[in-house]
N, CA, C and O atoms as a printed pandas DataFrame, in Angstrom:
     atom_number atom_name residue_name chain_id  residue_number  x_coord  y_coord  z_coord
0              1         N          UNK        A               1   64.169  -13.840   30.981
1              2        CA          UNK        A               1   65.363  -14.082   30.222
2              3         C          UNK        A               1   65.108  -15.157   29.164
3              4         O          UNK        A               1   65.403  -15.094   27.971
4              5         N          UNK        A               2   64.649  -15.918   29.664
5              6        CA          UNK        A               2   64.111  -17.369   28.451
6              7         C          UNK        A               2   63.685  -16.883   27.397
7              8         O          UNK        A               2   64.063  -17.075   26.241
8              9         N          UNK        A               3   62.525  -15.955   27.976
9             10        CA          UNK        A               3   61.498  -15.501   27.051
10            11         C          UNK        A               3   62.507  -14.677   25.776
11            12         O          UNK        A               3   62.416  -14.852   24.561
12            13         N          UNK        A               4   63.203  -14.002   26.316
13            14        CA          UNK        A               4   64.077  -13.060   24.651
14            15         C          UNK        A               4   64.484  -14.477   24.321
15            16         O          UNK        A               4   63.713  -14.836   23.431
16            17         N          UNK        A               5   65.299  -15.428   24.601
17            18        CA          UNK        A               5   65.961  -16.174   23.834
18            19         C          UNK        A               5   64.874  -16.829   23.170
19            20         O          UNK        A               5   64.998  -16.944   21.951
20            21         N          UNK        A               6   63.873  -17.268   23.681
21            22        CA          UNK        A               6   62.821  -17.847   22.802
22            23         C          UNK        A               6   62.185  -16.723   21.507
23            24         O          UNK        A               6   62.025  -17.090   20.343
24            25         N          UNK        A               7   61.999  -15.859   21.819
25            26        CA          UNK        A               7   61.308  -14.819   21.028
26            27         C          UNK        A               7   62.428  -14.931   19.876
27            28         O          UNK        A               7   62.127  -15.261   18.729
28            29         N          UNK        A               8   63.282  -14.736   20.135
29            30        CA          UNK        A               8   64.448  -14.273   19.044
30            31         C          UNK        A               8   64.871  -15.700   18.304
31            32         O          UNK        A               8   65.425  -15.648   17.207
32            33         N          UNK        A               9   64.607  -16.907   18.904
33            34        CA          UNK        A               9   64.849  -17.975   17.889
34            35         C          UNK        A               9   63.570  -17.916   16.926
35            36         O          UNK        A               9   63.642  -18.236   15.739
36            37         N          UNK        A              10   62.496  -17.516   17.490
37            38        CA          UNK        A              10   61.165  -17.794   16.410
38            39         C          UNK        A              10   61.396  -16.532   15.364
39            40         O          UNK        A              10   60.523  -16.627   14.500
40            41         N          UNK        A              11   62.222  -15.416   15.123
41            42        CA          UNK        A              11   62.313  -14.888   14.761
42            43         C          UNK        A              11   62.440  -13.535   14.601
43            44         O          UNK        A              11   62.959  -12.883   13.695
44            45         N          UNK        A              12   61.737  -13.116   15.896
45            46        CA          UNK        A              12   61.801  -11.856   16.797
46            47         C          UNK        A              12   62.936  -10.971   16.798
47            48         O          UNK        A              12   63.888  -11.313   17.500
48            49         N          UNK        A              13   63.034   -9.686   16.019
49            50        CA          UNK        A              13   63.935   -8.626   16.126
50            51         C          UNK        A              13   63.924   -8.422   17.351
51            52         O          UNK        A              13   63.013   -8.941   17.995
52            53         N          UNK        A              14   65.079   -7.482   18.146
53            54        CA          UNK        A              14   65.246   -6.362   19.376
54            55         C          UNK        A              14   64.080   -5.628   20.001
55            56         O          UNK        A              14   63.796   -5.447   21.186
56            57         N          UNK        A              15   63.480   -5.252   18.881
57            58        CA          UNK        A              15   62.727   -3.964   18.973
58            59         C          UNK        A              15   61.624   -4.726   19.249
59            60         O          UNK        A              15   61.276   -4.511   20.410
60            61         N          UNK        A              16   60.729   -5.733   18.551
61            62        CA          UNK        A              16   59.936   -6.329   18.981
62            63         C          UNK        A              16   59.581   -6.907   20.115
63            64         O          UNK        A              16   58.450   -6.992   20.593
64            65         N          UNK        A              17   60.945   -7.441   20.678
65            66        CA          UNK        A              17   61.136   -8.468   22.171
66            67         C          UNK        A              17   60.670   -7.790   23.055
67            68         O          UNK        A              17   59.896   -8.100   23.960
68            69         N          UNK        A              18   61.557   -6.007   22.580
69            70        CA          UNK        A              18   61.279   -5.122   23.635
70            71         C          UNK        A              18   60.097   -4.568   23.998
71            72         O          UNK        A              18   59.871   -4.280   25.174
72            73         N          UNK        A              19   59.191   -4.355   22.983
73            74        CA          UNK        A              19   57.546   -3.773   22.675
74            75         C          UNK        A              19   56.990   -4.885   23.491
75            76         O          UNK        A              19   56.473   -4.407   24.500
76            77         N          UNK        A              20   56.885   -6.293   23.448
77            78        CA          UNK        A              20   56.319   -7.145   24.031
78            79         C          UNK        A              20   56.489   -7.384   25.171
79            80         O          UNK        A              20   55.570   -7.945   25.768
80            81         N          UNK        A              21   57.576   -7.087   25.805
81            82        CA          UNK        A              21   57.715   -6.831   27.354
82            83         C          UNK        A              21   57.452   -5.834   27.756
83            84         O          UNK        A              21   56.995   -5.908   28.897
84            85         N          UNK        A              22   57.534   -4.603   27.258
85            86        CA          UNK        A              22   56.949   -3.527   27.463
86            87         C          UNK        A              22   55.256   -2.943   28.015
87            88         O          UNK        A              22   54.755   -2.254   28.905
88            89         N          UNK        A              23   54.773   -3.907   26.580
89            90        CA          UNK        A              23   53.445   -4.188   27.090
90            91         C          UNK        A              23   53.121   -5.290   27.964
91            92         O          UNK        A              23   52.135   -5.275   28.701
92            93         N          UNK        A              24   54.185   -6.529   27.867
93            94        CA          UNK        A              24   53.788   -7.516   29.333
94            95         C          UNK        A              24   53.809   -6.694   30.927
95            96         O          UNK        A              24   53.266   -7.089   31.959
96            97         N          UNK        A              25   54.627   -5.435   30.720
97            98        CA          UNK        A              25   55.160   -4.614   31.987
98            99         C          UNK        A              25   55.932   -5.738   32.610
99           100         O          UNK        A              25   55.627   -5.936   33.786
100          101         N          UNK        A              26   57.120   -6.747   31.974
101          102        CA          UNK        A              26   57.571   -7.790   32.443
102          103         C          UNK        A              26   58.801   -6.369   33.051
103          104         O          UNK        A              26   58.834   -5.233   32.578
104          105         N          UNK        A              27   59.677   -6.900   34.170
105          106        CA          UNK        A              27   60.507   -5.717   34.594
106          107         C          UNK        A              27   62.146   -6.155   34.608
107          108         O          UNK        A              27   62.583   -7.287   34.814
108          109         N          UNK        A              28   62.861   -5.024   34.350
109          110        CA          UNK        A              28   64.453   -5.649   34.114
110          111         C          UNK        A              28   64.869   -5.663   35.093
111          112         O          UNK        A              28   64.162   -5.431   36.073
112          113         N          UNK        A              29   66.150   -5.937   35.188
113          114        CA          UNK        A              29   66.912   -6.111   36.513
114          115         C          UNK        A              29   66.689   -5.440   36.823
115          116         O          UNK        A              29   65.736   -5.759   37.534
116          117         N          UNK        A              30   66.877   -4.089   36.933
117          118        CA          UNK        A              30   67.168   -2.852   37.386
118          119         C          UNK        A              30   65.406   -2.371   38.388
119          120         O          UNK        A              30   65.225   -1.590   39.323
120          121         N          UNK        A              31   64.641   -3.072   37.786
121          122        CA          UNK        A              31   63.285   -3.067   38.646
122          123         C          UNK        A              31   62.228   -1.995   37.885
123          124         O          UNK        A              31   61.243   -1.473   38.406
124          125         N          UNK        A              32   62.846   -1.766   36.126
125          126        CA          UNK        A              32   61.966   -0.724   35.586
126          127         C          UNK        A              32   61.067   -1.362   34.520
127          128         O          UNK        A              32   61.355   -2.553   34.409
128          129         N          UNK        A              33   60.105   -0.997   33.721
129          130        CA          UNK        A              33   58.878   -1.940   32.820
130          131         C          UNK        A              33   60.065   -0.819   31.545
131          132         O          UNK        A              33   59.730   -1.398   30.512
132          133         N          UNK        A              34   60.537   -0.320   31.323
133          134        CA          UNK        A              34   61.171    0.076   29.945
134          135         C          UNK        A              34   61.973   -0.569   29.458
135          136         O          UNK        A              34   63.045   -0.798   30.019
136          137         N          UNK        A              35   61.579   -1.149   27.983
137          138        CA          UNK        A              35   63.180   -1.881   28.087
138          139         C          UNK        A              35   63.604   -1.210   26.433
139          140         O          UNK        A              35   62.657   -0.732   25.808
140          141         N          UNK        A              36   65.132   -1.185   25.701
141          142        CA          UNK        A              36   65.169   -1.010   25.050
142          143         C          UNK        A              36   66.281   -1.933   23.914
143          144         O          UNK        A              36   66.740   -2.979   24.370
144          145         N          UNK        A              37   66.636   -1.577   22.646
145          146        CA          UNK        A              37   66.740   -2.145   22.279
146          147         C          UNK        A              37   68.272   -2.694   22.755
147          148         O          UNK        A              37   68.697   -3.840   22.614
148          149         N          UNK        A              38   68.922   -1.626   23.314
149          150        CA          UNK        A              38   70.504   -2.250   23.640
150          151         C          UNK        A              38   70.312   -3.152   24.786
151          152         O          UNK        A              38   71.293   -3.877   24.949
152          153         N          UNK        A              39   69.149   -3.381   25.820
153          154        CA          UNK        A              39   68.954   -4.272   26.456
154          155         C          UNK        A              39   69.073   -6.119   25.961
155          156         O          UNK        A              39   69.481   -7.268   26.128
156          157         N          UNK        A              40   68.418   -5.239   25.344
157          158        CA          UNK        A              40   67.747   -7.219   24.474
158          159         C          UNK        A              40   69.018   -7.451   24.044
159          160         O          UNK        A              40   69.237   -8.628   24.328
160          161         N          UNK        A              41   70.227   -6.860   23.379
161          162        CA          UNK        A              41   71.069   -7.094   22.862
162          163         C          UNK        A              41   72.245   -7.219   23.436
163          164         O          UNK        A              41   73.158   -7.723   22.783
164          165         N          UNK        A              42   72.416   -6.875   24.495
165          166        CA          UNK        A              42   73.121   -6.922   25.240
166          167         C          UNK        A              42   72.931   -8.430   26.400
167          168         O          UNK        A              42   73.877   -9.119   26.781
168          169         N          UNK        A              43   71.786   -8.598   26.689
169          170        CA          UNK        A              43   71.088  -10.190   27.041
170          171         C          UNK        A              43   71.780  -11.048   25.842
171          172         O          UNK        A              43   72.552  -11.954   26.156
172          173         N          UNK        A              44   71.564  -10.826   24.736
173          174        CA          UNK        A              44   71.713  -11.957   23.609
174          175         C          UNK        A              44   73.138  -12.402   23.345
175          176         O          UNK        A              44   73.499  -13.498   22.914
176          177         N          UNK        A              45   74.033  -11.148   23.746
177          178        CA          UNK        A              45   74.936  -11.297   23.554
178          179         C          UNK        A              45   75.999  -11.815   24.975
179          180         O          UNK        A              45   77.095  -12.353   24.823
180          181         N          UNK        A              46   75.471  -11.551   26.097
181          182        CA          UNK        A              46   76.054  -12.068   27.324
182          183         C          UNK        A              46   76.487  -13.504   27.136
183          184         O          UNK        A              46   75.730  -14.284   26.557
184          185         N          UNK        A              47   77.827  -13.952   27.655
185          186        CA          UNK        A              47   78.243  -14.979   27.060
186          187         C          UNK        A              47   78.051  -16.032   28.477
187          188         O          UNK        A              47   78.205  -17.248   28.361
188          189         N          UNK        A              48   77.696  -15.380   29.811
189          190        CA          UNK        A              48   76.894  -16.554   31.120
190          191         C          UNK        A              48   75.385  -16.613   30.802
191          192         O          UNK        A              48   74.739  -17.277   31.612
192          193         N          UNK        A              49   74.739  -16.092   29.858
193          194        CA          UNK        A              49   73.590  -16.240   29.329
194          195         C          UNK        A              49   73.425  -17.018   28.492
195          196         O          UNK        A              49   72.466  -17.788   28.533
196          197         N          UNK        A              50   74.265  -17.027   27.564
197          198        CA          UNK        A              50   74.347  -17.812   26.363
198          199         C          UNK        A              50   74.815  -19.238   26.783
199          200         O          UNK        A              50   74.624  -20.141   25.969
200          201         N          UNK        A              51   75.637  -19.643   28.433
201          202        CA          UNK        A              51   76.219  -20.538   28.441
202          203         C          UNK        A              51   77.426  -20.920   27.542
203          204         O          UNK        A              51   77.666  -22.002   27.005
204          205         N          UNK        A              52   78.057  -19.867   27.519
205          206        CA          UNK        A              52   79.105  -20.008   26.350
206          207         C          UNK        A              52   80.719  -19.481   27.424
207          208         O          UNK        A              52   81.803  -19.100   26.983
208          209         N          UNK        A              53   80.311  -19.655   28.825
209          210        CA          UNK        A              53   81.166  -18.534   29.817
210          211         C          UNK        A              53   82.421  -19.573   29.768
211          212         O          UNK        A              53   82.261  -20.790   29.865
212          213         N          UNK        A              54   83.822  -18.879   29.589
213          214        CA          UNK        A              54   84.767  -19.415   29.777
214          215         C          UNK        A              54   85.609  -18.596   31.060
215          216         O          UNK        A              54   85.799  -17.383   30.982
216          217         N          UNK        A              55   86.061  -19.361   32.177
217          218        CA          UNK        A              55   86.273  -18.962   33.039
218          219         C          UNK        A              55   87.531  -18.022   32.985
219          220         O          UNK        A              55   87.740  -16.844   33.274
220          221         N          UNK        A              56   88.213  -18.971   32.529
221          222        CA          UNK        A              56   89.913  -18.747   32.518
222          223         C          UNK        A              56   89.990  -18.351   31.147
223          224         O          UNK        A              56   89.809  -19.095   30.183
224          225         N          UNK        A              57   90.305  -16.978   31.115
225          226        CA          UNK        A              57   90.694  -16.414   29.549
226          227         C          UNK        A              57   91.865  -16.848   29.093
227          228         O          UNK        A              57   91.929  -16.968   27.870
228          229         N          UNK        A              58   92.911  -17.148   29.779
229          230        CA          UNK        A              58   94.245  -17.396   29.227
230          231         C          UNK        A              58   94.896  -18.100   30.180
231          232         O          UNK        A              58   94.658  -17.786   31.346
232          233         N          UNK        A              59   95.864  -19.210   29.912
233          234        CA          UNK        A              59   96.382  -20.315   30.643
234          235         C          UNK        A              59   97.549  -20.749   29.978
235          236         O          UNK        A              59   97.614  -21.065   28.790
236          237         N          UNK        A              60   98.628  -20.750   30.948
237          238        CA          UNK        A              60   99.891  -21.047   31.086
238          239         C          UNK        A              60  100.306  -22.250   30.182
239          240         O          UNK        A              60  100.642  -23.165   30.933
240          241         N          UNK        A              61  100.408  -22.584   28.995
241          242        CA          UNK        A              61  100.790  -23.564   28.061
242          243         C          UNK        A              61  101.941  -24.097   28.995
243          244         O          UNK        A              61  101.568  -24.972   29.776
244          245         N          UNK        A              62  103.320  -23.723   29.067
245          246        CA          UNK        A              62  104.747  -23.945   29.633
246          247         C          UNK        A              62  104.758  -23.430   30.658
247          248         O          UNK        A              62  104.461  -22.254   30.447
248          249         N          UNK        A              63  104.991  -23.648   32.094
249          250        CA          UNK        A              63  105.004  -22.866   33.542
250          251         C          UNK        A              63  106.613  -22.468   33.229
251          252         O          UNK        A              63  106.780  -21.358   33.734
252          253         N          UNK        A              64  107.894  -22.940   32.585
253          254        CA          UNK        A              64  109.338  -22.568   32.976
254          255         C          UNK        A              64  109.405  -21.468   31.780
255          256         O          UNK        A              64  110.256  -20.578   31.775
256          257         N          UNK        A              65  108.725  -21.574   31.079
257          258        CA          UNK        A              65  109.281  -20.432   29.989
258          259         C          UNK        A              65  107.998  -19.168   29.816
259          260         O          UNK        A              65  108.210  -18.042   29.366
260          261         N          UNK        A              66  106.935  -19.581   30.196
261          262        CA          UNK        A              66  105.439  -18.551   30.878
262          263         C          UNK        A              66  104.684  -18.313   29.498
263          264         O          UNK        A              66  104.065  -17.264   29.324
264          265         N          UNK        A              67  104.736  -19.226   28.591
265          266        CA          UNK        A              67  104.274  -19.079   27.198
266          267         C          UNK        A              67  102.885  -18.739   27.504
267          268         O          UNK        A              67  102.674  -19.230   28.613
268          269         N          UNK        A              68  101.646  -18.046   27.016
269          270        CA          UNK        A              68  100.058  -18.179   27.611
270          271         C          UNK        A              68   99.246  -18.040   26.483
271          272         O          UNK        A              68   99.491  -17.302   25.528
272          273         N          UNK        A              69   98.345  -18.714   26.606
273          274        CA          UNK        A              69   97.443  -19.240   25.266
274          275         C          UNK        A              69   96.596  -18.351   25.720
275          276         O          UNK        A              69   96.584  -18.235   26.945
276          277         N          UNK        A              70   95.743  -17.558   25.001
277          278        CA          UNK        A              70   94.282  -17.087   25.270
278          279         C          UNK        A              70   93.352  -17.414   24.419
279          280         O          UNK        A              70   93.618  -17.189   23.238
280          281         N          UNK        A              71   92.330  -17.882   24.665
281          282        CA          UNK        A              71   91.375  -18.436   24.390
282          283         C          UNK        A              71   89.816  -17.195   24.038
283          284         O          UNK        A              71   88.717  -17.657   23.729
């Protein structure tokens, strides 16, 4: 997982990340050496990956009148 985020800050397209694990035979969750490009992108974009995870999507501004902010 490091490894795409690193690859892709040095500059590394999808397709590349994926060729290079491909040939590392590094393996995905799923326990297979194929990876493709909606993989990598779908990693990049995961937001408990990114550390960007917000728990609570939406929260009660006013409890008597039930106003709700989403975030």
């Amino acid at each position: 997982m490091k490894r795409i985020f690193l690859e892709f800050l040095e500059g590394k397209g999808p397709t590349a990340i994926a060729r290079g694990l491909e040939n590392d035979k590094c393996k995905t969750a799923t326990g297979i050496t194929r990876w493709s490009n909606g993989d990598i992108y779908r990693i990049l974009r995961n937001e408990k990956y990114m550390g960007d995870a917000l728990l609570q999507k939406s929260y009660t501004v006013d409890f008597l009148t039930r106003i709700e902010s989403k975030q």
